[in-house]
N, C-alpha and C positions, 0 to 999 in steps of 0.2 A: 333855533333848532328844537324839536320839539319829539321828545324821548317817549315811548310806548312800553309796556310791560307786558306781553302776551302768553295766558295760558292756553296750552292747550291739550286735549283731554281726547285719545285714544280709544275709540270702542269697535271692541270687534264684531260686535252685531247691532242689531235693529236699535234707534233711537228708542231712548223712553225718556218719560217729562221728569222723571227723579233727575237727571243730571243737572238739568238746569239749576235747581238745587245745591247741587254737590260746587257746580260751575262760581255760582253766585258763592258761596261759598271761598272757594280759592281767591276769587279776585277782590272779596272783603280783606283777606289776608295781605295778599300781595298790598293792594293800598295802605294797610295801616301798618306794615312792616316793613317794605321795600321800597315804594316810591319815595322819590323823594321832593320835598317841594316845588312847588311850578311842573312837575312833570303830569302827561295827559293821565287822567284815570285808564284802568288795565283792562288789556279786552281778552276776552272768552273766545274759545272757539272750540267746538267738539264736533270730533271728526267720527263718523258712524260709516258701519255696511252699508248700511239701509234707514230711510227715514220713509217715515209719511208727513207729506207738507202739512196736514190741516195739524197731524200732532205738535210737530215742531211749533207753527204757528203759536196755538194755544200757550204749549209752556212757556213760550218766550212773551207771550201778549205782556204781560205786567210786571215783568224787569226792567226794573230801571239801569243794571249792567249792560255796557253793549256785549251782547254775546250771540255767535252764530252758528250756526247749525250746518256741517256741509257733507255729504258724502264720495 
């Protein structure tokens, strides 16, 4: 069985590329504090009003977090 750690990150308005940031952030945390061995690395998720794809797109391009964008 295989154990997931997921944050996820509230926004009451329009996506901006700072989160992903913030995002990567937490889930540095989580991994080096909370998982525990053998468990899958922690996923992101940041839930917005409103997104523009091409933005999201971009700030996500060169994360190596899995993190998602959903409104």
């Amino acid at each position: 069985m295989i154990f997931y750690l997921i944050a996820i990150d509230l926004k009451i308005g329009r996506f901006e590329s700072e989160y992903v940031g913030k995002m990567q952030f937490y889930l540095s945390v989580l991994n080096d504090t909370v998982r525990i061995e053998g468990e899958a690395p922690s996923i992101g998720i940041i839930l917005c009003k409103l997104k523009d794809r091409t933005t999201a797109e971009y700030a996500l391009n060169d994360s190596e977090k899995p993190i998602g964008v959903a409104t």
